[in-house]
C-alpha positions as CSV (number, residue, x, y, z in Angstrom):
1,X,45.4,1.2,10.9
2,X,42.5,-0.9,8.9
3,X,43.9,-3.7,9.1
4,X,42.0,-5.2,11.7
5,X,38.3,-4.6,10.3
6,X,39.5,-5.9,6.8
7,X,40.2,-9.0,9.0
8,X,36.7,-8.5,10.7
9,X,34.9,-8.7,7.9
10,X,36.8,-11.0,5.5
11,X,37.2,-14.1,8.0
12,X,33.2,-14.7,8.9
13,X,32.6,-13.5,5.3
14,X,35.0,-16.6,3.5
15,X,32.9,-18.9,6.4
16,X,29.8,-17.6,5.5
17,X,30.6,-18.3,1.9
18,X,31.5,-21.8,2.9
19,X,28.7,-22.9,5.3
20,X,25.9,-21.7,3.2
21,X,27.1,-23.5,-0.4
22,X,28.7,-26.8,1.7
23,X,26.4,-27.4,4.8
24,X,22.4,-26.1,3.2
25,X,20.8,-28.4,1.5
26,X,19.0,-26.0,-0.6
27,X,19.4,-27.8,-4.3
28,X,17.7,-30.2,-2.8
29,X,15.4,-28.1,-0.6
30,X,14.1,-25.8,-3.4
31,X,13.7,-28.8,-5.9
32,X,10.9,-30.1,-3.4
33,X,9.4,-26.6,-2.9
34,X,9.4,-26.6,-7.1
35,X,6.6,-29.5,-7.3
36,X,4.7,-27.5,-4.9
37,X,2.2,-26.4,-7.7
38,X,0.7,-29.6,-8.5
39,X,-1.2,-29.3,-5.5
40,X,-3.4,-26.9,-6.9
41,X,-5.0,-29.2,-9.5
42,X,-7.9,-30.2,-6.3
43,X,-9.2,-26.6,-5.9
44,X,-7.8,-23.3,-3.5
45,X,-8.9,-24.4,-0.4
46,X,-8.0,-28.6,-0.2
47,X,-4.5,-26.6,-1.9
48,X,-4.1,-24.6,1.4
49,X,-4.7,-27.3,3.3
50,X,-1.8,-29.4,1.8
51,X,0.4,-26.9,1.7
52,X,-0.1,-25.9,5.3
53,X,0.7,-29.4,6.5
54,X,3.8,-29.6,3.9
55,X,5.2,-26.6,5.2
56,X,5.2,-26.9,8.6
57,X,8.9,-27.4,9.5
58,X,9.7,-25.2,6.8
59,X,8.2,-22.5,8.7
60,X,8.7,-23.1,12.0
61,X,12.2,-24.4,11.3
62,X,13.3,-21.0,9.9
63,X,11.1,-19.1,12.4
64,X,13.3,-20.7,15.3
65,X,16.5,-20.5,13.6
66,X,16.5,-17.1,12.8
67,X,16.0,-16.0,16.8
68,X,18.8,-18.1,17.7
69,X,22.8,-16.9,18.0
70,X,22.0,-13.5,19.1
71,X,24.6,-13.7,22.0
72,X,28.0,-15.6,22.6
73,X,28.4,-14.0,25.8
74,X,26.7,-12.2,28.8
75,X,29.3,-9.3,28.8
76,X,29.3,-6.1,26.5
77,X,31.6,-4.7,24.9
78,X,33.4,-1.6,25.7
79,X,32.6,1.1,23.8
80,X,33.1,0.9,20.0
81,X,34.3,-2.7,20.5
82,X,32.8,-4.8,18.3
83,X,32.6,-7.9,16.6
84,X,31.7,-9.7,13.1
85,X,30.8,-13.0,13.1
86,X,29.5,-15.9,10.7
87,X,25.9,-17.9,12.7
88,X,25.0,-20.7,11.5
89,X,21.9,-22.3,12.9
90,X,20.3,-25.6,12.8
91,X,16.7,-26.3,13.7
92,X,16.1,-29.8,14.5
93,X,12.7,-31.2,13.2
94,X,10.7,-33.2,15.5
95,X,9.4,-36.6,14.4
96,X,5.3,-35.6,14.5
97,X,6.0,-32.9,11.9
98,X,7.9,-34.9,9.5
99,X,4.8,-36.7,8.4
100,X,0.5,-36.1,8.6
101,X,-2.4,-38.0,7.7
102,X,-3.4,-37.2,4.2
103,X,-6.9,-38.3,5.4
104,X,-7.4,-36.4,8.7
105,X,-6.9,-32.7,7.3
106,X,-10.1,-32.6,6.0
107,X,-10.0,-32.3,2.1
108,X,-13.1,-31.6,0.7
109,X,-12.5,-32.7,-3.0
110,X,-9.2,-35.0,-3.4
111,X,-8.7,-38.5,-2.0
112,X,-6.0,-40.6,-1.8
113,X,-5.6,-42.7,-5.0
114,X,-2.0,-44.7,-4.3
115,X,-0.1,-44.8,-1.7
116,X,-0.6,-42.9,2.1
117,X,-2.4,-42.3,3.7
118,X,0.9,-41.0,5.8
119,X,2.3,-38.9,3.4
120,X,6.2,-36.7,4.0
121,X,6.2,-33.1,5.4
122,X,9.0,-30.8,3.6
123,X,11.6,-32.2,6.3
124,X,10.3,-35.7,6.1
125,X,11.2,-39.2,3.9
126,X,12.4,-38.8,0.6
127,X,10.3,-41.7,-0.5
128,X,6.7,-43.2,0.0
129,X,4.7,-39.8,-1.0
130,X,0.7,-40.6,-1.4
131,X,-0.7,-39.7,-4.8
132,X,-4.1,-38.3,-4.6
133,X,-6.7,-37.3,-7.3
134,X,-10.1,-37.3,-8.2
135,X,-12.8,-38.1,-10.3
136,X,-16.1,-36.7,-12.1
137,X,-18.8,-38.2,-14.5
138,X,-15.6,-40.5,-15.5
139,X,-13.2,-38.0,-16.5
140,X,-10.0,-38.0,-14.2
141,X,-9.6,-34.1,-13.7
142,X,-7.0,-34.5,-10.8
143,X,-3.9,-37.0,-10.3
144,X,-0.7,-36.1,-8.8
145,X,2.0,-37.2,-6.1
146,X,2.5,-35.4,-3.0
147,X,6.4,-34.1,-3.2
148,X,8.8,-35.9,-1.2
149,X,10.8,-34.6,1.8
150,X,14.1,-33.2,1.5
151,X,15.1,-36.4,3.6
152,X,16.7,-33.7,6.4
153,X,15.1,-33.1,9.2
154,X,17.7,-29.9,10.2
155,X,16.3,-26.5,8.8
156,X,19.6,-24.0,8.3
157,X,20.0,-20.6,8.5
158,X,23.2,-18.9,8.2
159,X,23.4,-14.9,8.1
160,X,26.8,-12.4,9.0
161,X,26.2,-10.7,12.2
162,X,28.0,-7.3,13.8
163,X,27.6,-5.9,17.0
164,X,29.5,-2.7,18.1
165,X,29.9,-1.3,22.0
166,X,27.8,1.5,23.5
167,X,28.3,3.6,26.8
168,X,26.3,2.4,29.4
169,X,27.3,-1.1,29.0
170,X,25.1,-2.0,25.8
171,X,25.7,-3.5,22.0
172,X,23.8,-2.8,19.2
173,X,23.9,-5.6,17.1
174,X,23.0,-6.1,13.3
175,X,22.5,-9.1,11.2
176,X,21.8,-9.8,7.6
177,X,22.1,-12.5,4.4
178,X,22.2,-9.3,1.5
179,X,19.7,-9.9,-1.5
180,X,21.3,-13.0,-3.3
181,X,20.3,-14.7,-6.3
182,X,20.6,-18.9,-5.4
183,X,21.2,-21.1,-8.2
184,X,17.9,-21.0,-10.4
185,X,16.0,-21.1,-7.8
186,X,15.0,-17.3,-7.0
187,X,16.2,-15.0,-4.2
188,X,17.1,-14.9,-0.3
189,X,17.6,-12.3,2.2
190,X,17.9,-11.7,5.8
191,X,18.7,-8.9,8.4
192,X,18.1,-7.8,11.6
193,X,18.7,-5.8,14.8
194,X,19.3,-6.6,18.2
195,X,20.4,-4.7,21.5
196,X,22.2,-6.0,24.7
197,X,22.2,-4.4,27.8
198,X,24.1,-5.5,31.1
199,X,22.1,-5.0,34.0
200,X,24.7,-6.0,37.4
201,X,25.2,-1.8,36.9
202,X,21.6,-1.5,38.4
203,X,21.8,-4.3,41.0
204,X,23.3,-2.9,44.2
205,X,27.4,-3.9,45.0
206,X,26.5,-5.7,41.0
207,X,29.9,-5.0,40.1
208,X,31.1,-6.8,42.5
209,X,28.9,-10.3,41.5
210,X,30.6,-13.6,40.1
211,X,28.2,-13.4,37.2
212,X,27.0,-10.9,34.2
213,X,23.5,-10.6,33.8
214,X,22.3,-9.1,30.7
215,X,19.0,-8.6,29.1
216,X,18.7,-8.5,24.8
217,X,16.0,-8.0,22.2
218,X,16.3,-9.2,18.6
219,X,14.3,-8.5,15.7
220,X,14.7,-10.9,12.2
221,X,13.0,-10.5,8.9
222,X,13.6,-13.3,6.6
223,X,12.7,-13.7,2.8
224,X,13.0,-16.6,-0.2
225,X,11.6,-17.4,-3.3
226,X,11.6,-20.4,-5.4
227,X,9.7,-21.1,-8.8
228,X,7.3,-23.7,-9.4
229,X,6.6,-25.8,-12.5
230,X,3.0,-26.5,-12.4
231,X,1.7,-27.7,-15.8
232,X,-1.5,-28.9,-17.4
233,X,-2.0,-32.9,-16.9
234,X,-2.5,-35.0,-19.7
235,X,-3.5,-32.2,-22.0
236,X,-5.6,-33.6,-25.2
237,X,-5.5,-30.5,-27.4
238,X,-8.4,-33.0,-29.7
239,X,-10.5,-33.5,-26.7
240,X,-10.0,-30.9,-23.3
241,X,-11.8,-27.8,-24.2
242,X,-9.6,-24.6,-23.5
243,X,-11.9,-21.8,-24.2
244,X,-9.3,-19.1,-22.9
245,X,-6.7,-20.2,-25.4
246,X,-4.4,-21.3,-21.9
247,X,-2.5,-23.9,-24.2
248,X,-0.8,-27.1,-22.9
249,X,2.3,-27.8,-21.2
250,X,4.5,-25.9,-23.4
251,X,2.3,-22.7,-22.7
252,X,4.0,-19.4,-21.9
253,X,0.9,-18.8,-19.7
254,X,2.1,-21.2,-17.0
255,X,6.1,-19.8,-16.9
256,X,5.3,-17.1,-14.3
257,X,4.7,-19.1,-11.5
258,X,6.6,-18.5,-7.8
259,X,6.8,-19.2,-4.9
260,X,7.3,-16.3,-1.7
261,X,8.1,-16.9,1.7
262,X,8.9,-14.1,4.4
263,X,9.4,-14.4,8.4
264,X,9.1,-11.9,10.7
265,X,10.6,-13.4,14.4
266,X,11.3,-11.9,17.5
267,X,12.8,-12.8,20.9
268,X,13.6,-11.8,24.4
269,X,16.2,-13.1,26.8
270,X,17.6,-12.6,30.3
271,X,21.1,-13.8,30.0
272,X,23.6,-14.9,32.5
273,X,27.5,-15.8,32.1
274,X,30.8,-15.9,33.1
275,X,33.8,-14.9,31.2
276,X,37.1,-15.4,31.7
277,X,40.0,-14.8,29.4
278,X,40.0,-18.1,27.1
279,X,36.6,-19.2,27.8
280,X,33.8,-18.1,28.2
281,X,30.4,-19.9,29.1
282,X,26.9,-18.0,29.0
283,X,22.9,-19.1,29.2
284,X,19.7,-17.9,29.2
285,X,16.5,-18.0,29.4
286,X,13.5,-16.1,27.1
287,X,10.4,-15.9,24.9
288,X,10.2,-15.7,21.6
289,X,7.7,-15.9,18.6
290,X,7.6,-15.7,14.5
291,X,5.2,-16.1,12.0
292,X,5.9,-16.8,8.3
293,X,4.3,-15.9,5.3
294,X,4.0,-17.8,2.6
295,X,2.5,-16.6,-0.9
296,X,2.1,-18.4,-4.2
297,X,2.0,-16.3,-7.1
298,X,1.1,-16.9,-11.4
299,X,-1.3,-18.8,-13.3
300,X,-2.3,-22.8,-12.0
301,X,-3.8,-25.0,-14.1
302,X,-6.9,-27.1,-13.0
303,X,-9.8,-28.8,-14.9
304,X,-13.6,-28.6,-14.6
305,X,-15.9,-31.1,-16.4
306,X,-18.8,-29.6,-19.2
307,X,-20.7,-31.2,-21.1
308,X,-20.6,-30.9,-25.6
309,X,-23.5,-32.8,-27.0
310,X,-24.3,-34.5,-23.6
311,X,-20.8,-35.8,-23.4
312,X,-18.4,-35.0,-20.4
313,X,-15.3,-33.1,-20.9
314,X,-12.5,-31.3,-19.3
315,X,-12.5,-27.9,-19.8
316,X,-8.8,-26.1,-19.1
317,X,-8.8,-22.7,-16.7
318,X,-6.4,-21.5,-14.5
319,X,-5.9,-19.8,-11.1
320,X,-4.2,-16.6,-10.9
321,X,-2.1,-15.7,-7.6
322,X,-3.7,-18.8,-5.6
323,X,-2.4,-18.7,-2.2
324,X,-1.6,-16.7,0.5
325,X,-1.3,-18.0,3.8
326,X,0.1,-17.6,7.6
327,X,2.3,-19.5,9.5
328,X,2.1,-18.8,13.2
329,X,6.0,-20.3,14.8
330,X,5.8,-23.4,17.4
331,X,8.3,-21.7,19.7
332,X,7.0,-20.2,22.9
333,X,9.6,-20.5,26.0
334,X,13.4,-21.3,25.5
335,X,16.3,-22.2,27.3
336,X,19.7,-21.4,25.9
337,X,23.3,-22.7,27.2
338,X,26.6,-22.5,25.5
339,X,30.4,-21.6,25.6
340,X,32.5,-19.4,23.7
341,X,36.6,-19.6,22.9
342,X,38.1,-16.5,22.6
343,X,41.9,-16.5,21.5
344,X,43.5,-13.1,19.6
345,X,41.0,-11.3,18.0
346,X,39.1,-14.8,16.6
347,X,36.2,-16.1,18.4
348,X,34.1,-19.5,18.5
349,X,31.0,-20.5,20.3
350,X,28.4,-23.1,20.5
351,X,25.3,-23.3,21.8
352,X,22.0,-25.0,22.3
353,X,18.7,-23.9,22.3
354,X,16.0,-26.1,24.2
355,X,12.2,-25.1,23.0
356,X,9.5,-27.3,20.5
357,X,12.6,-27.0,17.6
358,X,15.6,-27.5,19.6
359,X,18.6,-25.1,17.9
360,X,22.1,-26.1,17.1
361,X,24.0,-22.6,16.8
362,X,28.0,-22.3,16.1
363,X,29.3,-18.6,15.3
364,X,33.0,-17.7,14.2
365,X,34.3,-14.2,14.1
366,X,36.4,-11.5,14.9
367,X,35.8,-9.6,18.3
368,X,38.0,-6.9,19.7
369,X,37.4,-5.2,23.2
C-alpha cells in the first residue's frame, strides 16, 4: 500500500540532492557575495549604490526563477492524484546587467583608482574588477577592489514541489527548499503555494474542446544568508587612532558580519495544453512580479581623518547593521511553452519562459492520476 508515495518522494528527493550540490555554482557564488563588505569602507550611501548595481542579476535572477515551473501541464488531476517533483530553474542573465559604469552611478565620495571604469555585476567576468578608493589631507582612508563575478551568467533555483487533486477540477500545489545549512556559507530556504484550476468546465460544450485551458496562481518566498569578511585596511595600531578600542583585523568586533537576502514573487497564468498519453505539450501566457530584500547586518569598519597636534590621522569606527535595501524584479509579461513525457508513474518536462530573464525550467517526478 505505501509503496508508491515512498517512490514519490524519494526519486525527486535523490534529484534534488543531485542538482543542487552538482549543477549551482554556489561555492563560488557565496565566495563573491563574502567580499561584499569592503564596499562599505566609502560611506552608507556610495555602499548602497554599489551594492545595488552588484546585485542586480542576483535579484532579479532569483526573483524570476522562483515563478517559473509551476505547471507541466494544462490538465488537473483527479482528485487526490498528485504528484512530487524535483524543478530546477535557470535564469539567464542578459548582457547589460552583467557589467555598469563605476562612474555613472553617481558616487558621492569614492573614485576609481585602477582599473574600470566598467566594472563586473555578480553574474558578470571573473576578471578585470575596478578598484576604487579615496583620499583626505594625504591619508588614504579608502582602497579596495570591486568583487569579481561568479563568471555565470545562469542564476539557479532548485526547490521539491507537490501538488495533489481537488473536486472541481483544481490542484493545490506546494513548493519548498526546508531550512538548510550550505557549506560555511549560512542558510537557504524556500516554499510556496500555488492553485490550478481548469476552466473548459465553464465554457459552453468545453468538454468537448481539443484543448485544456487552465488558469494558476503561485506564491514564492525565498531566503539566504552568506557571511562577509570585512576587515580594517592597513591597520597601524602606532599610528590610526581607535578610540572605541574596535582593534585591527584580528578583532572579534568585526566576526559578526552577514549577509540576508529574502524574495517575495508572485505570478499569474492562463494556460493552454494538450495531453495525450506519452506526451504532453502545454503554454501560457501571464504576469508576474518579485521584489528582493537584501539586508547587511554587524559591525563595518571605515576611517575618518582627525587631526593630533595639527597632524592628520585615521581614526577607526565602525558601522553597525549598514544596509537595508529593495530590489524591485525586471519581469513584467511572460510567455511560457514546454512539453512534458509521462511514462509509469515518472514524469519529465521542459520548458521555456520568454520575459526580460528568459527561464530554462526541467522538473522530474512522480505523478499518479
Amino acid at each position: 500500500m505505501l509503496k508508491y508515495p515512498v517512490y514519490a518522494i524519494s526519486v525527486p528527493l535523490i534529484a534534488f540532492t543531485l542538482l543542487f550540490f552538482l549543477l549551482t555554482p554556489s561555492n563560488k557564488a557565496y565566495g563573491q557575495l563574502g567580499d561584499l563588505g569592503d564596499l562599505f569602507e566609502g560611506g552608507r550611501e556610495d555602499a548602497q549604490l554599489l551594492f545595488t548595481e552588484y546585485l542586480k542579476p542576483f535579484a532579479s535572477g532569483f526573483g524570476a526563477g522562483v515563478n517559473a515551473g509551476w505547471v507541466d501541464r494544462a490538465r488537473t488531476h483527479r482528485v487526490l492524484g498528485f504528484h512530487v517533483k524535483v524543478n530546477f530553474s535557470a535564469a539567464i542573465v542578459p548582457d547589460v546587467d552583467r557589467s555598469f559604469m563605476v562612474n555613472e552611478i553617481g558616487l558621492g565620495t569614492l573614485e576609481v583608482t585602477q582599473g574600470g571604469p566598467e566594472t563586473p555585476t555578480f553574474s558578470g567576468s571573473s576578471s578585470g574588477n575596478a578598484r576604487l578608493g579615496y583620499s583626505q589631507h594625504g591619508l588614504v582612508l579608502a582602497d579596495f577592489r570591486m568583487p569579481p563575478g561568479t563568471g555565470f551568467r545562469y542564476i539557479m533555483t532548485p526547490m521539491v514541489q507537490a501538488g495533489i487533486g481537488l473536486p472541481k477540477d483544481t490542484d493545490i500545489m506546494v513548493r519548498f527548499i526546508p531550512p538548510v545549512s550550505f557549506l560555511d556559507y549560512g542558510k537557504m530556504y524556500l516554499y510556496g503555494l500555488g492553485i490550478k484550476h481548469e476552466l473548459n468546465q465553464w465554457i459552453p460544450s468545453g468538454q468537448f474542446l481539443p484543448l485544456t485551458f487552465s488558469l494558476m496562481a503561485g506564491y514564492t518566498s525565498f531566503g539566504s544568508s552568506a557571511g562577509l569578511n570585512a576587515r580594517p585596511t592597513d591597520f597601524d595600531s602606532q599610528n590610526d587612532r581607535d578610540p572605541q578600542n574596535l582593534g585591527g583585523p584580528g578583532s572579534p568586533t568585526w566576526d559578526d558580519q552577514e549577509i540576508l537576502f529574502s524574495t517575495d514573487a508572485w505570478t499569474i497564468n492562463l494556460i493552454v495544453g494538450k495531453s495525450l498519453p506519452v506526451l504532453s505539450v502545454y503554454g501560457g501566457l501571464g504576469v508576474e512580479g518579485s521584489r528582493t530584500q537584501v539586508s547587511v547586518e554587524g559591525n563595518f569598519p571605515y576611517y575618518s581623518p582627525v587631526f593630533d597636534d595639527g597632524e592628520p590621522r585615521r581614526e577607526l569606527n565602525k558601522f553597525t547593521d549598514p544596509l537595508d535595501v529593495s530590489f524591485d524584479g525586471s519581469n513584467r509579461l511572460r510567455a511560457m511553452a514546454g512539453l512534458r513525457i509521462s511514462l509509469p508513474l515518472l514524469t519529465f518536462n521542459v520548458d521555456y519562459t520568454h520575459a526580460d530573464y528568459a527561464i530554462v525550467t526541467a522538473g522530474l517526478g512522480v505523478s499518479l492520476r
